[in-house]
C-alpha positions in Angstrom: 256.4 64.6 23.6 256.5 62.3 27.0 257.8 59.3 26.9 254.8 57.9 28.6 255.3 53.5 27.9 258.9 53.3 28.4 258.9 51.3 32.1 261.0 53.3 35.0 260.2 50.9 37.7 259.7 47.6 38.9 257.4 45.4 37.7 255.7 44.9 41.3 255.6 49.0 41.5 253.6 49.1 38.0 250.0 49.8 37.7 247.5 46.8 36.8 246.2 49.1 33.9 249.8 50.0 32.8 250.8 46.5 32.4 247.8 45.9 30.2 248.9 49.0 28.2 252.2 47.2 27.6 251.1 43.9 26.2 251.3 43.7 22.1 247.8 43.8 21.5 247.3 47.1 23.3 249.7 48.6 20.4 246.3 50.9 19.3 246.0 51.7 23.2 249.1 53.5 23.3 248.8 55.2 20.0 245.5 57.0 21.1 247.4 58.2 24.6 249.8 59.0 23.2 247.7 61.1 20.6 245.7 62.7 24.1 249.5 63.6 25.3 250.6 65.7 22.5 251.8 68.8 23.4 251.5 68.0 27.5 254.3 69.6 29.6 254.8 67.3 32.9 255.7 70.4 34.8 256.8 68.7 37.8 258.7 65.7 36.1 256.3 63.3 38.1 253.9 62.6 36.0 255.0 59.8 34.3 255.8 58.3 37.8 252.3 59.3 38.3 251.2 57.1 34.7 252.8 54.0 35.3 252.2 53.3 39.2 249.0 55.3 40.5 247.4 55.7 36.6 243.7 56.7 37.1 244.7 60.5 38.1 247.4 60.7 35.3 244.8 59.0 32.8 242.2 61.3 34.0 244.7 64.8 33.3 245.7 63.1 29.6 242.0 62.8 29.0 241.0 66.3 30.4 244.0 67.7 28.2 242.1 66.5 25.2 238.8 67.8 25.8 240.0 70.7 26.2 241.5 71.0 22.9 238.3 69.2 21.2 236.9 72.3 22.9 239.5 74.5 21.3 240.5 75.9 24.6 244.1 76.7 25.5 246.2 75.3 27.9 248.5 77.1 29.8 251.6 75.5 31.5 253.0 78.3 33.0 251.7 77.6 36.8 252.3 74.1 38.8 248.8 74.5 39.9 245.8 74.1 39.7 246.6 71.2 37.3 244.8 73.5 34.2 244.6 77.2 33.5 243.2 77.6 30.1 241.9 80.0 27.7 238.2 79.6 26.1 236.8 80.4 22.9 235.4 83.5 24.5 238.3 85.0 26.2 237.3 83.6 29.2 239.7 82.2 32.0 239.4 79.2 34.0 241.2 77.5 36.8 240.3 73.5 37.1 242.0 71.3 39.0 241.7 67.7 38.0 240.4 64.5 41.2 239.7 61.6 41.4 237.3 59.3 43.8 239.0 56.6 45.2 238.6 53.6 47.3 239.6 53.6 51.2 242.4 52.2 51.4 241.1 49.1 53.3 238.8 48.4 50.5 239.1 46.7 47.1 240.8 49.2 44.5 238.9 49.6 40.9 240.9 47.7 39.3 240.6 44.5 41.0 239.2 41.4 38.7 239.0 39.0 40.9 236.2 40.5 42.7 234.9 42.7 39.7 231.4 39.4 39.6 230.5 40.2 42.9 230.2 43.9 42.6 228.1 43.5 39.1 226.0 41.9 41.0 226.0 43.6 44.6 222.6 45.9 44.9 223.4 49.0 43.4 222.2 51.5 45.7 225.1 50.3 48.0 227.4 51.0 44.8 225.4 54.3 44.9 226.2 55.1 48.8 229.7 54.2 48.6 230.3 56.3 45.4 228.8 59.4 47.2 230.8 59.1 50.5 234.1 58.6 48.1 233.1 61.8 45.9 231.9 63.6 48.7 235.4 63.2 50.3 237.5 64.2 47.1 235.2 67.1 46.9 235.7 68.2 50.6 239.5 67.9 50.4 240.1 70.0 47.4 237.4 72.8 48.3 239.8 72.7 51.4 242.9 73.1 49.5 240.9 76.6 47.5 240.2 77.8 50.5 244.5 77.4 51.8 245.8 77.6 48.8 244.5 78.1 44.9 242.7 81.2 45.9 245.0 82.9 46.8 247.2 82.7 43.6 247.0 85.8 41.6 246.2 83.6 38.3 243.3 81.9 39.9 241.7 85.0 41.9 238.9 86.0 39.8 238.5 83.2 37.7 235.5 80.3 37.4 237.2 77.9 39.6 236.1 74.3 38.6 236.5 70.7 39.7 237.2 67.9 37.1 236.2 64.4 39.1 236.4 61.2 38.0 235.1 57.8 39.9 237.3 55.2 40.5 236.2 54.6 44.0 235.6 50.9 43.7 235.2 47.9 41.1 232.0 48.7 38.6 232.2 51.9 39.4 230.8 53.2 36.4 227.4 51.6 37.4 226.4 54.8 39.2 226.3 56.7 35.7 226.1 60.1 37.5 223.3 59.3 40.5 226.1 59.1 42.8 227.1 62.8 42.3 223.6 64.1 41.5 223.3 63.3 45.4 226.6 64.6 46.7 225.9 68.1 44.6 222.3 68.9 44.5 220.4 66.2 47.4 218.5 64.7 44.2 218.4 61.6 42.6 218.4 61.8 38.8 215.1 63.7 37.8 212.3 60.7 36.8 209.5 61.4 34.0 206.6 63.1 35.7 204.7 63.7 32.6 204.2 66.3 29.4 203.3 69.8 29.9 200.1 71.5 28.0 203.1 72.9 25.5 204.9 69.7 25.3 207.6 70.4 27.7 208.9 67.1 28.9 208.4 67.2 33.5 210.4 66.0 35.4 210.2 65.5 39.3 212.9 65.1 41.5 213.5 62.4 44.9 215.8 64.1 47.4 218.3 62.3 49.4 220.0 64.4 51.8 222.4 62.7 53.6 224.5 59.4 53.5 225.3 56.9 56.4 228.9 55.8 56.5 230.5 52.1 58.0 230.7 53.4 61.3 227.3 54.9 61.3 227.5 58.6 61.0 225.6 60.4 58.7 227.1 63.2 56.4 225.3 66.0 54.9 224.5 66.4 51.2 223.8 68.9 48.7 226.9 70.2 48.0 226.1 73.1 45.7 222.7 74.0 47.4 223.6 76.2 50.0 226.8 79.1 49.6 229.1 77.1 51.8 231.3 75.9 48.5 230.7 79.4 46.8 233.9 79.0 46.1 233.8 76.2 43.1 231.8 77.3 40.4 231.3 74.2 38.7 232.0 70.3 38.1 233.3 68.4 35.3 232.4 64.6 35.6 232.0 61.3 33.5 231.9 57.8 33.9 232.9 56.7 30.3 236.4 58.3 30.3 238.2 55.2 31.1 240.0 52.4 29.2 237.0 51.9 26.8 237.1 55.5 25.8 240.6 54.2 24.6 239.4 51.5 23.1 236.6 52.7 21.2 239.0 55.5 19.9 241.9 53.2 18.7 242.0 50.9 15.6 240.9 47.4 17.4 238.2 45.2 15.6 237.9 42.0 17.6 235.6 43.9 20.2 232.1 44.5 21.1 230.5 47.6 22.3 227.6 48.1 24.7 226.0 51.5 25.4 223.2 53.4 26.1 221.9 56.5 25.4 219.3 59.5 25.9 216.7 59.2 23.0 214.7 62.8 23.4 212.7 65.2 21.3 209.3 65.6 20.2 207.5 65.1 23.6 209.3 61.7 24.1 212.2 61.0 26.7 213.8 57.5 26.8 216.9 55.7 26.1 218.3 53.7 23.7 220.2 50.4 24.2 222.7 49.6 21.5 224.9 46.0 21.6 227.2 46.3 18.4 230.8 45.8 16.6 233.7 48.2 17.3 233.9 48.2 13.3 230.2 50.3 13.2 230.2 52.0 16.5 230.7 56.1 17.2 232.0 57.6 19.7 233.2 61.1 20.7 235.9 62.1 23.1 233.1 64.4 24.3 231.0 61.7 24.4 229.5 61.1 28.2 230.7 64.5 29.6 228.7 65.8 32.5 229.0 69.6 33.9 227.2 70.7 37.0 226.7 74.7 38.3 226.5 76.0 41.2 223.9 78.4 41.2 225.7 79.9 44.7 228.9 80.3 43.1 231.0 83.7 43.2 232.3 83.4 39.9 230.1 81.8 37.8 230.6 79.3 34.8 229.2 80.5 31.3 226.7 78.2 30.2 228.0 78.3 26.4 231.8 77.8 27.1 231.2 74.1 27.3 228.5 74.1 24.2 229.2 70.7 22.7 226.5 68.6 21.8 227.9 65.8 23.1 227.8 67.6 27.0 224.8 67.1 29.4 224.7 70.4 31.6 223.2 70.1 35.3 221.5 72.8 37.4 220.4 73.4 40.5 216.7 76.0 40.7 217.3 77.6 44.3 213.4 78.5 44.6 211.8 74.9 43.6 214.9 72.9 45.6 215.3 70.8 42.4 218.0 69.6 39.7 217.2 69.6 35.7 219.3 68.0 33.7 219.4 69.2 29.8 220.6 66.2 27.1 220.9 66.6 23.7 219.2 63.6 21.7 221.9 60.8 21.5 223.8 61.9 24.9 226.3 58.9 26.1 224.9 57.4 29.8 226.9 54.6 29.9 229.5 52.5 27.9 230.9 48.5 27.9 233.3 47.3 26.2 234.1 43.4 25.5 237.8 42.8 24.4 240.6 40.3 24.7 243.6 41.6 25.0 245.2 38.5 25.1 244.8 38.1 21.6 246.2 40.1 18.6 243.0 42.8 17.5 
């Protein structure tokens, strides 16, 4: 097992989350990591470098790693890259390389408190636009790297190749939920109510948004997977809830409150559900919040059923109408707040 909480480096050198993960109260912290990490290979012998000065992309690999195991999927180490090749449940193999969004490096990084007030309450559509020029970007640079490099690796040609993004492009970035991304991939907003059909099929109508305006005034195109240009990636993995208060809500800490919301859906009624309670009553999956999106263009597609969970909202794309649906299960995770000290002994 990694040693993942042992300090290498200076204290100045150490990632604002990694501190907090050393403090005493964050004792539960570490033991659900650590739990994630069980039976990871750092293959490189960078990745706890990686952990404890840059974190988000290191948390982000520790949490995929788990998935896939909730998912009984195997992992195998045997190739540097891309970061996962692993086995499903039906025999099926699939290369996913692991990205995260994140902020210019002129701009405030996620992690930043001091400025964290002014963000919760900055308009959100300009949290929206500056989360979908950051995941536009991540997306661009890695569909790049396929085109140089994965493909043409003999245990990648063939294979559903898949990207695994998560935002941490700015402070409150999990405000955008996934509207940010619905954008960048499809041109659409997330689908609004537009009604019950005559057999009590919930409607849904789509607002599209194809392109977003940058500082310096250009405009870049969107709509990712609705043309074949990015045939190449058959699907994306995303959430917004696989941060520090996944951890949270997954280790043994009591003095904590827990906000969330949820899809409430069945029987001709679509809504959600807002829920303020105590760690002590509240359930959470590590599957909990999980997005995956298809391309309908892509060369080697993604099997609807390997990612089957419950817990997992899928996303497509319908070529003909030019529109995104969006199937949740009743209870789906949208978005998560936690409310913890961890100044104070839990």
């Amino acid at each position: 097992m990694i040693n993942l909480f042992a300090p290498r480096y200076e204290d100045n050198k150490l990632h604002q989350h990694f501190k907090v993960l050393l403090k005493e109260s964050a004792e539960p912290m570490r033991e659900v990591i650590n739990s994630w990490a069980m039976g990871f290979i750092d293959r490189d012998k960078k990745f706890v470098k990686e952990f404890q000065t840059t974190f988000n992309s290191s948390f982000w690999e520790l949490y995929l790693y788990k998935a896939f195991k909730e998912l009984n999927m195997e992992v195998d180490f045997t190739n540097q890259s891309p970061d996962f090749t692993v086995s499903t449940e039906q025999n099926k193999k699939l290369s996913i390389e692991a990205v995260t969004a994140n902020s210019a490096e002129s701009d405030e990084p996620e992690w930043s408190s001091e400025v964290l007030d002014k963000y919760l309450n900055k308009p959100r559509n300009e949290i929206l636009e500056y989360a979908t020029i950051r995941l536009l970007n991540a997306i661009n640079s890695k569909h790049e790297k396929f085109l140089r490099q994965y493909g043409q690796k003999n245990h990648v040609k063939g294979n559903p190749f898949i990207l695994a993004i998560a935002p941490f492009e700015q402070p409150a970035f999990s405000r955008q939920n996934n509207q940010a991304l619905n954008r960048v991939l499809y041109a659409c907003d997330a689908p609004s109510l537009n009604g019950i059909g005559s057999d009590g099929e919930i409607l849904f109508k789509n607002k599209h948004i194809n392109t977003v305006t940058k500082s310096n005034g250009s405009a870049l195109k969107l709509g990712v997977f609705t043309t074949p240009n990015f045939k190449e990636i058959s699907a994306v993995i995303f959430s917004t809830t696989a941060t520090f208060s996944k951890v949270i809500v997954q280790g043994n800490i009591q003095n904590c409150m827990i906000q969330s919301r949820r899809y409430k859906c069945g029987d001709g009624w679509f809504g959600y559900i807002d829920q303020y309670s105590e760690k002590r009553v509240y359930k959470e999956t590590h599957l909990d919040g999980l997005h995956i999106y298809y391309n309908s263009y892509a060369e080697n597609p993604l099997n609807r059923e390997i990612f089957g969970s419950s817990e997992i909202t899928h996303n497509f794309y319908n070529i003909e109408s030019k529109s995104m649906l969006s199937e949740h299960n009743d209870g789906s995770l949208i978005s998560r707040s936690t409310y913890w000290n961890y100044d104070k002994p839990s």
